[in-house]
RODO-2510 file (C-alpha; in nm, 4 decimals, decimal comma):
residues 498
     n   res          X          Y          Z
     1     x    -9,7895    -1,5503     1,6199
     2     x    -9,5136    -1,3625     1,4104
     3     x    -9,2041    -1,5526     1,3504
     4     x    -8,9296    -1,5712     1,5938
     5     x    -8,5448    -1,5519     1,5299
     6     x    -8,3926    -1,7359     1,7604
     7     x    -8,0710    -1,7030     1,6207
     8     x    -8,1072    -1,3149     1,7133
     9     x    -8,2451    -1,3898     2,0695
    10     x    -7,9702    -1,6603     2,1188
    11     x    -7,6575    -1,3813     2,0096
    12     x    -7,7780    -1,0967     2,1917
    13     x    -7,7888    -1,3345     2,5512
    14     x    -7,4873    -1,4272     2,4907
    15     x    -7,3321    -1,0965     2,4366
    16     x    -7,5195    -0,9706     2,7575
    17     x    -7,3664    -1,2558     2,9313
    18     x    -7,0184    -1,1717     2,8718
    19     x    -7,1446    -0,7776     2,9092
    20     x    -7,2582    -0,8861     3,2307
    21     x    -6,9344    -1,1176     3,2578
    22     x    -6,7324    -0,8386     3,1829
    23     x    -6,8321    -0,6087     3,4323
    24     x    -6,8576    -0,8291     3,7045
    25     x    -6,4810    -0,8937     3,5946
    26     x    -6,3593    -0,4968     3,5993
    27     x    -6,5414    -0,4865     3,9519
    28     x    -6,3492    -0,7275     4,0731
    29     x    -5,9776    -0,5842     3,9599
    30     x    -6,1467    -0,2189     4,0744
    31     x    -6,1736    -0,3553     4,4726
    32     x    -5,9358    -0,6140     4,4746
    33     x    -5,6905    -0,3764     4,6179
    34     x    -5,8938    -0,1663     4,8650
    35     x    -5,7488     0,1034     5,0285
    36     x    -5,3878     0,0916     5,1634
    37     x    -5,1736     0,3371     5,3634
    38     x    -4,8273     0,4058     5,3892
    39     x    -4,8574     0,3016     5,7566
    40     x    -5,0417    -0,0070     5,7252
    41     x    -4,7955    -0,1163     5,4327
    42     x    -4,4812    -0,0239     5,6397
    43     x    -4,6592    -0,2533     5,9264
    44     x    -4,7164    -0,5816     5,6114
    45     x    -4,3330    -0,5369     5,5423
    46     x    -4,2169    -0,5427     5,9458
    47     x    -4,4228    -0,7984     6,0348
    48     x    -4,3226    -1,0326     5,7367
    49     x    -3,9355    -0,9305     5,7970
    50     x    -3,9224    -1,0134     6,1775
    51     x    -4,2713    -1,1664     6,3108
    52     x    -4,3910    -1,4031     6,0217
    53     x    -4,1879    -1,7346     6,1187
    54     x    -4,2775    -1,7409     6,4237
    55     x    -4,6577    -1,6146     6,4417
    56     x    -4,9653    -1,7385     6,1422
    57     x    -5,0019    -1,5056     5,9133
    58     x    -5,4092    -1,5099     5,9660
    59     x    -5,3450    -1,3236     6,2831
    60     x    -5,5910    -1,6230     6,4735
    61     x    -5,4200    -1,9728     6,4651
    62     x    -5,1517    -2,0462     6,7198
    63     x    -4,8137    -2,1302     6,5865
    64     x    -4,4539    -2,1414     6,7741
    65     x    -4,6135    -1,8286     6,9173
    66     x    -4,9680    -1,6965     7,0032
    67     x    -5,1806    -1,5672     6,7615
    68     x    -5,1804    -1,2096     6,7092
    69     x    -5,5680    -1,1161     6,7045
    70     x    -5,6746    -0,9035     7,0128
    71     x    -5,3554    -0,9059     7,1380
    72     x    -5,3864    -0,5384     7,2353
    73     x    -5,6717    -0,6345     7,4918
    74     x    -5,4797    -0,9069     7,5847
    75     x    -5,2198    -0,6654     7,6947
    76     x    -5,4971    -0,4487     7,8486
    77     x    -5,4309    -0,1853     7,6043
    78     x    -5,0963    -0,1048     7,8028
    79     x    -4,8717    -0,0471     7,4901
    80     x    -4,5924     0,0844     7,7467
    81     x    -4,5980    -0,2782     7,8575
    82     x    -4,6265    -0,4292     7,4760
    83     x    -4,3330    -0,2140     7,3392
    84     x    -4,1130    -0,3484     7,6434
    85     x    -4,1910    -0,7213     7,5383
    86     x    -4,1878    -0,6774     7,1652
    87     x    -3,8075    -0,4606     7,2425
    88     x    -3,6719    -0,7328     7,4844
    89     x    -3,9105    -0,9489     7,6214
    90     x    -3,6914    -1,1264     7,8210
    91     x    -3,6100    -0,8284     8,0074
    92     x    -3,9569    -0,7499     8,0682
    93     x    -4,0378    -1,0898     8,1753
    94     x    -3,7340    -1,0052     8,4662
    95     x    -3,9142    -0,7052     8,5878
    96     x    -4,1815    -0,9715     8,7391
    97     x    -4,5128    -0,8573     8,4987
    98     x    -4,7493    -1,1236     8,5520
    99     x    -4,8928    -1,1702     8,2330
   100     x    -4,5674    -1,2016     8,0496
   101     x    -4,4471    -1,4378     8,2618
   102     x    -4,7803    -1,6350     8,2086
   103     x    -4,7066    -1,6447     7,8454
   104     x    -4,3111    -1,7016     7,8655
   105     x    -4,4400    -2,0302     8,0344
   106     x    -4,7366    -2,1105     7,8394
   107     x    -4,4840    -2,1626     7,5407
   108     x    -4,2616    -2,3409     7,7012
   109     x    -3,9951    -2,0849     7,7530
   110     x    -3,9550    -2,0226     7,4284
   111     x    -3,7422    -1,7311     7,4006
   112     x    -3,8623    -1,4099     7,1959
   113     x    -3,6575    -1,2616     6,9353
   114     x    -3,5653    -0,9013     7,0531
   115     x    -3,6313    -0,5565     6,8372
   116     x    -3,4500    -0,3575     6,9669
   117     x    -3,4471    -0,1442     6,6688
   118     x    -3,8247    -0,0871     6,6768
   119     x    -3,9454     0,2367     6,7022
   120     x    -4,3241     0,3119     6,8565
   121     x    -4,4293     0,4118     6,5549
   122     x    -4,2931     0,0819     6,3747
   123     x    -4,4928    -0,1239     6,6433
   124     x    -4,8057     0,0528     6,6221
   125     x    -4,7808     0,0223     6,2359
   126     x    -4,7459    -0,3691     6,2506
   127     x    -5,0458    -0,3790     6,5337
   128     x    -5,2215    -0,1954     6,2942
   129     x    -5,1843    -0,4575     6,0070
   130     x    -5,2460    -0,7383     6,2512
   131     x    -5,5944    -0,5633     6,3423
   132     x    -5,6701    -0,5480     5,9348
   133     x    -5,5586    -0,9051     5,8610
   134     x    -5,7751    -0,9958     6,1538
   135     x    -6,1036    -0,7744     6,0760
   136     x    -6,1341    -0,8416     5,7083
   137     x    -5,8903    -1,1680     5,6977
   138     x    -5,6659    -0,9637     5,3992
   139     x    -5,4575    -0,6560     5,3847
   140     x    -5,5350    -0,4474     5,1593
   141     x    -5,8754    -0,4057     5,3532
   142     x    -6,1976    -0,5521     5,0998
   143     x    -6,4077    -0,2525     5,0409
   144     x    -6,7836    -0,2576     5,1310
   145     x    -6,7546    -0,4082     5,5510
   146     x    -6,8996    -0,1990     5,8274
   147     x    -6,6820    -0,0998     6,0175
   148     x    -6,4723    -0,2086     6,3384
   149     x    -6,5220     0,0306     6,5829
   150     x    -6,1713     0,0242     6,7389
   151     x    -5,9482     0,3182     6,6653
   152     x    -5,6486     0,2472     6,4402
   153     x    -5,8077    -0,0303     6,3153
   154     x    -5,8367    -0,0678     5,9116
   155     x    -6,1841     0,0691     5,9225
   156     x    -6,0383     0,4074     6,0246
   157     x    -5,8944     0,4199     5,6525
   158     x    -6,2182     0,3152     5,5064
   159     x    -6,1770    -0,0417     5,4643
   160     x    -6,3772    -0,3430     5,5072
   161     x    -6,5184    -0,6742     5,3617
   162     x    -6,6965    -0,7175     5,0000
   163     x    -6,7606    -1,0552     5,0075
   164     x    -7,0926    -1,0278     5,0726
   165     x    -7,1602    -0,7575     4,7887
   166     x    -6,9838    -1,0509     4,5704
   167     x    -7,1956    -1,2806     4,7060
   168     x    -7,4590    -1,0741     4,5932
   169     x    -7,3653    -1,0252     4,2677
   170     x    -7,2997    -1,3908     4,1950
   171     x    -7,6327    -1,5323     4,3089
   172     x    -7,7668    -1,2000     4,0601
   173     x    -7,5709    -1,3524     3,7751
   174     x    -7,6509    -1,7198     3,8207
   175     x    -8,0219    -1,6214     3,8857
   176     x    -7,9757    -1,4110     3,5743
   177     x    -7,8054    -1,6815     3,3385
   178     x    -8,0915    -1,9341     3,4510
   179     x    -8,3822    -1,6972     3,3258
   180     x    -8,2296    -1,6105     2,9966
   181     x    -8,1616    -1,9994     2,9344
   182     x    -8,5120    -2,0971     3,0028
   183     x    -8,6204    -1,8036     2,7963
   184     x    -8,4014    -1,9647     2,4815
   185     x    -8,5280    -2,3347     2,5617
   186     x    -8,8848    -2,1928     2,5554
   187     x    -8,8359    -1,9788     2,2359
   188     x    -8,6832    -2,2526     2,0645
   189     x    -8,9583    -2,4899     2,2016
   190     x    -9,2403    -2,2556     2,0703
   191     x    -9,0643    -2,2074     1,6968
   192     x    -9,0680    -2,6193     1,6579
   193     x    -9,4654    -2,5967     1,7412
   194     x    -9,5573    -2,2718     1,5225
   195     x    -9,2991    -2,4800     1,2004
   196     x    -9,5412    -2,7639     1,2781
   197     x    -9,2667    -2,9501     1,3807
   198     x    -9,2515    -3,2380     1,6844
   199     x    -9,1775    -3,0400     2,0165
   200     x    -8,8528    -3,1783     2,2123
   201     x    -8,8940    -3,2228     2,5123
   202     x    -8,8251    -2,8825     2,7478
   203     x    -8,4866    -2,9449     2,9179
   204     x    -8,5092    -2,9074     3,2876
   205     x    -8,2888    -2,6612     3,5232
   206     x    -8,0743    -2,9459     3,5666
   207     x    -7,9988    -3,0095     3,1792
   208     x    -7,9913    -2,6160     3,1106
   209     x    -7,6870    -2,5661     3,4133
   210     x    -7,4891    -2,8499     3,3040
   211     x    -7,5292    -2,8014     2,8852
   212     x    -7,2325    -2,7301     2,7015
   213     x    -7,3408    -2,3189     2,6353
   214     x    -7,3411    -2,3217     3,0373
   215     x    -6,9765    -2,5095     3,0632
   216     x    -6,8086    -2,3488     2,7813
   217     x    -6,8911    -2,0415     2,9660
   218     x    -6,7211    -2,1275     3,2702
   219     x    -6,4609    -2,2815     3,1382
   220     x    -6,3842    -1,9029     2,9705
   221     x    -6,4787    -1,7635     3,2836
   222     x    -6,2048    -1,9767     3,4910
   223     x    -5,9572    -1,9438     3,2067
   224     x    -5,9350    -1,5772     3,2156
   225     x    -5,9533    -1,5582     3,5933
   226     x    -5,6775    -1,8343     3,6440
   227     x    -5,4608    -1,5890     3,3647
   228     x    -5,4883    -1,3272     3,5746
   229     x    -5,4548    -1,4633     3,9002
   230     x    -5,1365    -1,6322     3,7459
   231     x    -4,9632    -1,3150     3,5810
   232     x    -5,0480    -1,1139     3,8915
   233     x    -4,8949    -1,3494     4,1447
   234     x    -4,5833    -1,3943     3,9209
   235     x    -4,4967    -1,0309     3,8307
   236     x    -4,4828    -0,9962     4,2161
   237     x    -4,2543    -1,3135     4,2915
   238     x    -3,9214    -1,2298     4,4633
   239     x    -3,9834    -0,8460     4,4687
   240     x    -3,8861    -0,6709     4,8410
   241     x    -3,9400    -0,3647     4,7733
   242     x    -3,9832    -0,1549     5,1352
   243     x    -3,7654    -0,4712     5,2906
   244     x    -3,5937    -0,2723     5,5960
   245     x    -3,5299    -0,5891     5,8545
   246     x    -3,3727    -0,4992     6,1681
   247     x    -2,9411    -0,5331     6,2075
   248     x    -2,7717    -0,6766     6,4792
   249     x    -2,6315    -0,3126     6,5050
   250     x    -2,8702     0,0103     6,4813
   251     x    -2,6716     0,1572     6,2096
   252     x    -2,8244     0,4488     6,0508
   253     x    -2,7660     0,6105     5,7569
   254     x    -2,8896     0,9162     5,8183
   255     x    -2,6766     0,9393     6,0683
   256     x    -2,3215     0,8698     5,8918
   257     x    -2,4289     0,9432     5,5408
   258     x    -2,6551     1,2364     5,6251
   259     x    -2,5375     1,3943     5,9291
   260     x    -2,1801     1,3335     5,8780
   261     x    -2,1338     1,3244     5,5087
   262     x    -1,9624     0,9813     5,5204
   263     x    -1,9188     0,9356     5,1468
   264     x    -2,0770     0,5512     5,0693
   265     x    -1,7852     0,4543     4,9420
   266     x    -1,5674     0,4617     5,2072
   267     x    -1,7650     0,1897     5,3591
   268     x    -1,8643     0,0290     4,9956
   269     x    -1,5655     0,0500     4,8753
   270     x    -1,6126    -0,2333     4,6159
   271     x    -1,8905    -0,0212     4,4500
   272     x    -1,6144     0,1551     4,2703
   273     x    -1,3963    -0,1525     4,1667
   274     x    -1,5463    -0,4543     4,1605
   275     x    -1,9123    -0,6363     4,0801
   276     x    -2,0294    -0,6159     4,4483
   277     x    -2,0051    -0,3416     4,6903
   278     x    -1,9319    -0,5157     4,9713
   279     x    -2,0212    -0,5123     5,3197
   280     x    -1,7753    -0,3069     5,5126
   281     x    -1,5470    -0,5594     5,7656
   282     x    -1,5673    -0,4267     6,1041
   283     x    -1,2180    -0,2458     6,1023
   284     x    -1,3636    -0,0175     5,8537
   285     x    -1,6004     0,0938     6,1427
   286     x    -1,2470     0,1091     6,3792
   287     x    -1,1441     0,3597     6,1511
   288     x    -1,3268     0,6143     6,3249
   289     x    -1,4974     0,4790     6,6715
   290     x    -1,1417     0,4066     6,7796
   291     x    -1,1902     0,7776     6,8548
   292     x    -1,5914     0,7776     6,8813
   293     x    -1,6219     0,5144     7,1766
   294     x    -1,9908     0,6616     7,2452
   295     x    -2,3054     0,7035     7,0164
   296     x    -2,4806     1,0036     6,9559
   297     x    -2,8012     0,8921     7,0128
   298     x    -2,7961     0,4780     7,1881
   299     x    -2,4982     0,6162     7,4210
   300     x    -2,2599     0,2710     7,4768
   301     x    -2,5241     0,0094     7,3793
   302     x    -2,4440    -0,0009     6,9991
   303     x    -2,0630     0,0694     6,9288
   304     x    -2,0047    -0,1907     7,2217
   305     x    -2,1700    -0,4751     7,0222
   306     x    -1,9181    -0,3692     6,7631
   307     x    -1,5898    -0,3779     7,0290
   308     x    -1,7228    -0,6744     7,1683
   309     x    -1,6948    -0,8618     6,8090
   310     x    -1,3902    -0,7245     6,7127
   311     x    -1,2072    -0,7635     7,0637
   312     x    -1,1326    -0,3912     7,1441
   313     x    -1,1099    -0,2518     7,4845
   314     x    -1,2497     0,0845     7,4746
   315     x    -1,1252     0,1324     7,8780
   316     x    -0,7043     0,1173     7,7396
   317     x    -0,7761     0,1667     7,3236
   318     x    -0,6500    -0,1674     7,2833
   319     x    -0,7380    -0,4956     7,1254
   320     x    -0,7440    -0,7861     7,3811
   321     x    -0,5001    -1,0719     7,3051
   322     x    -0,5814    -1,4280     7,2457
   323     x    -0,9493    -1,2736     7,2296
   324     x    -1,0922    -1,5772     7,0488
   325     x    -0,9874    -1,7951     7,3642
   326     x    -1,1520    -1,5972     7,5931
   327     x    -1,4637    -1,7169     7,7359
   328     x    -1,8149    -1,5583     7,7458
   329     x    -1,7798    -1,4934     8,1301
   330     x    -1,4123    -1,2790     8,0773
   331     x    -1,5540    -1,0871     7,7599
   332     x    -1,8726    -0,9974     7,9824
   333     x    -1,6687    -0,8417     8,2427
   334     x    -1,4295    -0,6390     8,0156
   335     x    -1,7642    -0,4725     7,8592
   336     x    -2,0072    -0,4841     8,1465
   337     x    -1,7757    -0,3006     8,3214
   338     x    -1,7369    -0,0620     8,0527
   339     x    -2,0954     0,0350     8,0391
   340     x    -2,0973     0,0372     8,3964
   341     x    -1,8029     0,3104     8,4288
   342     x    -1,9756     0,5362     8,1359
   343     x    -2,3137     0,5274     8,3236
   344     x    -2,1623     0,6395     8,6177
   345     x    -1,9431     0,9173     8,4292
   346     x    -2,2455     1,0422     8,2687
   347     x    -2,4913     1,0505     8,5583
   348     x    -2,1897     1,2387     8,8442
   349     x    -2,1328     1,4713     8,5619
   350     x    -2,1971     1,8214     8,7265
   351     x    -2,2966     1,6985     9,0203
   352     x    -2,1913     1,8003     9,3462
   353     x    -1,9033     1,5585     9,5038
   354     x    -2,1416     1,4531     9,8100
   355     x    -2,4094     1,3416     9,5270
   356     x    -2,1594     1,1644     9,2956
   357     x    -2,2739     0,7936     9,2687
   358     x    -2,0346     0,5601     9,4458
   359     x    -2,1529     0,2255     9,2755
   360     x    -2,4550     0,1414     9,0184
   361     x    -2,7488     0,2463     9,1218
   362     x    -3,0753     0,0266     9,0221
   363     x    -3,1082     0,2177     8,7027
   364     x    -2,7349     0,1320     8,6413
   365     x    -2,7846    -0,2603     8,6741
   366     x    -3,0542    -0,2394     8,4471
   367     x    -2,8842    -0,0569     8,1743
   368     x    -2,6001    -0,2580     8,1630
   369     x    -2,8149    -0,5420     8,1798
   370     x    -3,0171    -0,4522     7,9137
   371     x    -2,6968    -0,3523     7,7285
   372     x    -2,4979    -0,7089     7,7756
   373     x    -2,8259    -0,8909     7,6683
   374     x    -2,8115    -0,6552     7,3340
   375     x    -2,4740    -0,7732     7,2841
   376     x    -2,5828    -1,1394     7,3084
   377     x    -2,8739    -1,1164     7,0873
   378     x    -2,6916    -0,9477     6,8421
   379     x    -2,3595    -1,1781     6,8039
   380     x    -2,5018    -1,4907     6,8745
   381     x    -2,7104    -1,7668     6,8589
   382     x    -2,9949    -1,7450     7,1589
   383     x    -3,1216    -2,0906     7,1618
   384     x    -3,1755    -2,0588     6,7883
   385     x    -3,3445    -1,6866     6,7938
   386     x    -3,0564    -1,4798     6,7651
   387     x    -2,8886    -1,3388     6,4197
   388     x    -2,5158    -1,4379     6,4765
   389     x    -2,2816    -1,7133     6,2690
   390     x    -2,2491    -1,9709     6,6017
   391     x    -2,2548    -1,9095     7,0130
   392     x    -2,0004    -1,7189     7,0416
   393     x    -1,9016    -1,3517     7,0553
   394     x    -1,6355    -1,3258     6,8897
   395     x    -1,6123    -1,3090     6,5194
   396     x    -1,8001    -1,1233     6,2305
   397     x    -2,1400    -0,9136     6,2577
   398     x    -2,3791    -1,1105     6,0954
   399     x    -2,5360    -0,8164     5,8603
   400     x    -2,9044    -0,9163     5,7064
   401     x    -2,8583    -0,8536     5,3347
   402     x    -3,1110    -0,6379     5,1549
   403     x    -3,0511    -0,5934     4,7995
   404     x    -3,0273    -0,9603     4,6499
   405     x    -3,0825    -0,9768     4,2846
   406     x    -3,1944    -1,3672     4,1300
   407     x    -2,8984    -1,5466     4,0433
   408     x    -2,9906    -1,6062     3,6780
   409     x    -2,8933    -1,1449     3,6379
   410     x    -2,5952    -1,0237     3,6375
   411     x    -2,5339    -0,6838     3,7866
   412     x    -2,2321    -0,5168     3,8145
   413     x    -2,1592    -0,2075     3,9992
   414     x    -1,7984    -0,0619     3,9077
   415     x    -1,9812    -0,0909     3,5398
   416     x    -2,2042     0,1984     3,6691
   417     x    -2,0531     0,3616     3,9397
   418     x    -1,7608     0,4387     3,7661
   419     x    -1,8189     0,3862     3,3890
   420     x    -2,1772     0,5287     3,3821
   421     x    -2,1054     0,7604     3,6607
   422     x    -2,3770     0,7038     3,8578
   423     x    -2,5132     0,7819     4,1644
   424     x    -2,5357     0,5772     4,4589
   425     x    -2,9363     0,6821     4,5375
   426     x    -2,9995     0,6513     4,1633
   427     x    -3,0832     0,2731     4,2458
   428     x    -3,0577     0,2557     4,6120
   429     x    -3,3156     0,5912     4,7035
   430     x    -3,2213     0,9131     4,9765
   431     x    -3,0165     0,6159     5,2076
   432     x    -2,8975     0,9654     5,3295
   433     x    -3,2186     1,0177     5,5031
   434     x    -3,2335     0,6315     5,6106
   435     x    -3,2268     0,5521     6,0141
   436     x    -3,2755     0,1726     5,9239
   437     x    -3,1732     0,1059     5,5968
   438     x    -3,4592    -0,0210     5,3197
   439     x    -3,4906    -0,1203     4,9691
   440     x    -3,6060     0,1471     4,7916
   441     x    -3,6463     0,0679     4,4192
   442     x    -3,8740    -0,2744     4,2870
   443     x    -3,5406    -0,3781     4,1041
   444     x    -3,7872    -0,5342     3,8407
   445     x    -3,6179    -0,6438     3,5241
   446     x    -3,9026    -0,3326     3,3531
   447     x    -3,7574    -0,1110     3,6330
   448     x    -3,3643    -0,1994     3,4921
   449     x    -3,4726    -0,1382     3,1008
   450     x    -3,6704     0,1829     3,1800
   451     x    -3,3890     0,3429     3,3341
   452     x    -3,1385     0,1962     3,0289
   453     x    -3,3857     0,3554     2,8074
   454     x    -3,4439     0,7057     2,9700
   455     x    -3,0584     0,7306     3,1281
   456     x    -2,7839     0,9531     2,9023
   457     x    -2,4571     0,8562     2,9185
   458     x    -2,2030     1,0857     2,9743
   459     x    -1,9459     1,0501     2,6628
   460     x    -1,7072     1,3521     2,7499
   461     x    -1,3820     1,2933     2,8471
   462     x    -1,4610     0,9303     2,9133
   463     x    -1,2336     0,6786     2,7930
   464     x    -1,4941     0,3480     2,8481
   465     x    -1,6981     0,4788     2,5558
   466     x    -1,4393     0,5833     2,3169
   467     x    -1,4639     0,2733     2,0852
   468     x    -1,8249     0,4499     2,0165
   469     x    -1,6864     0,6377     1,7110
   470     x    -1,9862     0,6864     1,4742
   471     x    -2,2153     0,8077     1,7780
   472     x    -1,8902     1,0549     1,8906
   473     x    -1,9202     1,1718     1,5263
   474     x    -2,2480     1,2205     1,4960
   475     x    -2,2812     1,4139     1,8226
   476     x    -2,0160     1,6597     1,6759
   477     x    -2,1602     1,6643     1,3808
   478     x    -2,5238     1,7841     1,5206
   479     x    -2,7273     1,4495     1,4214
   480     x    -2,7398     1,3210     1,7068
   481     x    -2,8440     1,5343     2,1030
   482     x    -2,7684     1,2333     2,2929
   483     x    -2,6775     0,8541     2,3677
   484     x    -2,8656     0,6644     2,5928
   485     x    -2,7721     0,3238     2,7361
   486     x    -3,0493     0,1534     2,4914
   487     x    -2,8265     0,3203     2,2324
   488     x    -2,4663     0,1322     2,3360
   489     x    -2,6943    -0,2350     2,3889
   490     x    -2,7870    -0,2193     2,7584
   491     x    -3,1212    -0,3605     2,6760
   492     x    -3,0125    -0,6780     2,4649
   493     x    -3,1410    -0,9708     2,6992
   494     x    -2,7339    -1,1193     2,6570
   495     x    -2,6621    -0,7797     2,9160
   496     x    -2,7204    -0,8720     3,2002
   497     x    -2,8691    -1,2921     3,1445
   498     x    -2,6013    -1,4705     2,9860
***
């Protein structure tokens, strides 16, 4: 029998393990992800923003409400009756439906946080995302699952479950890592004999799994894996990129910014002059719907929410006195009645005298029901659901904040607004375009530097950067085409962490 190199045998298993180990490895990072679309991501972001506290994020364990799985079929597939709960279910439960009522007492009476805001498309977007969390148990989809058979479900994009293709794999590479071990015990076994050399004893399976070439292995194996688990999870700590939550008031952007060419800082006016931009006060909306009392598109049931906080009377133009006294009863009269007289206004208008409405008609009581109940959940507290400061009307709108930067950066915006001259949608995207307002950029500390490294400033005629003499000098002088902010220091960490 020719001589055998064991040493040879032994290297080239172990580089086909980590070949093998490798590969496996690559796989993995090539269908962690899946396949995502823009709808089913939109759907993630809504249903973390307003549905998350209150419903398990599995889609199938029952929290302070139901869980989400099936509950199209549930609702019969009648998403005309779904979009009425999801908007205002305690509306809907009013109009007598049997199963809402059913579930409005199975919990207890625990009231449902309206959406108003929520578009069809929004809801069928987060239905969507419940029916992939609840197929494959993870969004984005695992690659490799049959699929659903329910239209608008994940497997319409293609997605599905691998775990059985790792499975697979995994039983592959154990069953392989087994063979070639027992092939180097028996090699090794065989060169003692032909040396003429006492055999050792042939370790068993048991020996061969737990040996220190098998735990070394997996202690690699886990180290890597834990690093990249680790890095992964931590790079995306904190980011809300896409967050769009719904306002107490359906203010859109593309309305006032896009439409009407509202410049952003009128409303932001501490963009210009001071670290934050601010969040306009109310008045700054009195400005002009003194004169607009009536939406464009939501009619009364919007700018009333904003009266109704600030104490105007749109019936006289005036502000009410001693409005902070008044109860909830008096305050739902002076606006119940205006929604009631603009209903009526709208729906005699060109109609003949004998077919004028007289009083509210059913659709009138609704509306203005529907209307007042907006102006509740949107100012105040509804037995802990609602988004305003305490239970009463009266007093500030209680905006969500979107852009929130950690504490430990320091950002300031007059410092780029009006020294570096830049543009609002540099940072904060088309908010022109915007019917509910969302983040638009990662704000990522690598996001900040690239843009300091690729942005030119503007040194004409600007006094901020006239200490810059050399660079001024150089630019006349032809040596140098431009300065970037990386040139002046905006990348040095002291910037913006100090």
């Amino acid at each position: 029998m020719k001589n055998v190199n064991i040493g040879m045998y032994k290297s080239l298993i172990t580089r086909s393990l980590s070949i093998v180990f490798l590969f496996f490895f690559a796989l993995n990072l090539a269908f962690a992800q899946g396949e995502r679309t823009p709808e089913l991501d939109q759907g993630m972001q809504l249903f973390k923003n307003n549905c998350g506290s209150c419903h398990a994020k599995n889609m199938k364990a029952k929290m302070t409400g139901p869980a989400l799985a099936g509950v199209e079929e549930r609702w019969e597939n009648d998403k005309g009756r779904l979009y009425q709960w999801i908007r205002n279910s305690q509306a809907f439960i009013a109009t007598g439906d049997a199963y809402a009522n059913n579930l409005y007492q199975e919990y207890g009476g625990s009231v449902m946080t309206a959406f108003p805001n929520l578009t069809d498309g929004e809801i069928d977007n987060i239905l969507g995302y419940i029916n992939a969390v609840a197929t494959t148990g993870a969004y984005p989809p695992k690659v490799g699952g049959g699929p659903t058979g329910n239209e608008g479900d994940v497997a319409s994009t293609g997605g599905g479950s691998n775990t059985l293709m790792y499975g697979v794999l995994a039983l592959i590479l154990a069953i392989l890592s087994m063979v070639l071990a027992r092939i180097v015990a028996n090699l090794n076994h065989m060169q003692k004999v032909k040396a003429g050399l006492a055999a050792p004893a042939r370790q068993t399976m048991w020996q061969i799994v737990t040996g220190s070439s098998v735990v070394g292995f997996l202690i690699f194996a886990f180290v890597i894996w834990g690093g990249y688990q680790t890095v992964n999870n931590a790079i995306d700590l904190g980011r809300t990129q896409g967050y769009a939550p719904t306002q107490p008031v359906k203010f859109s952007h593309e309305t006032h910014a896009g439409l009407h060419k509202v410049d952003c800082q009128y409303c932001h006016d501490g963009a210009r002059r001071s670290k934050h931009s601010v969040i306009p006060a109310t008045n700054t909306c009195m400005n002009c719907h003194k004169a607009i009392e009536k939406g464009s598109e939501y009619g009364t049931a919007e700018l009333t929410k904003i009266f109704a906080s600030i104490g105007y009377n749109p019936e006289d133009n005036s502000y009410i006195e001693d409005y902070d006294k008044m109860s909830e009863a008096e305050i739902k009269k002076v606006y119940t009645k205006w929604i009631a007289d603009n209903y009526m206004e709208d729906t005699n208008d060109g109609k003949a005298e004998e077919d004028k409405l007289t009083k509210l008609d059913e659709d009138g009581e609704e509306l203005v029901a529907e209307q007042w109940q907006g102006i509740l959940t949107a100012l105040t507290y509804q037995d802990g659901e609602g988004m305003g400061l305490d239970d009463k009307i009266q007093g500030p709108i209680n905006w969500t904040r979107i852009h929130n930067l950690p504490d430990h950066v320091y950002f300031n915006h007059a410092q780029h607004v009006t020294v570096g001259k830049q543009e609002c949608q540099t940072c904060h995207g088309p908010v022109e375009e915007m019917k509910l307002l969302a983040q638009y950029a990662p704000l990522s500390m690598g996001w900040c530097v690239n843009c300091h490294r690729e942005t030119k400033v503007d040194f004409k005629d600007n006094a901020y950067y006239a200490s810059f003499k050399n660079m001024h000098q150089e630019m006349k002088e032809g040596k140098r085409a431009a300065v970037t902010v990386e040139d002046i220091g905006g990348i040095e960490c002291q910037k913006c962490h100090y």
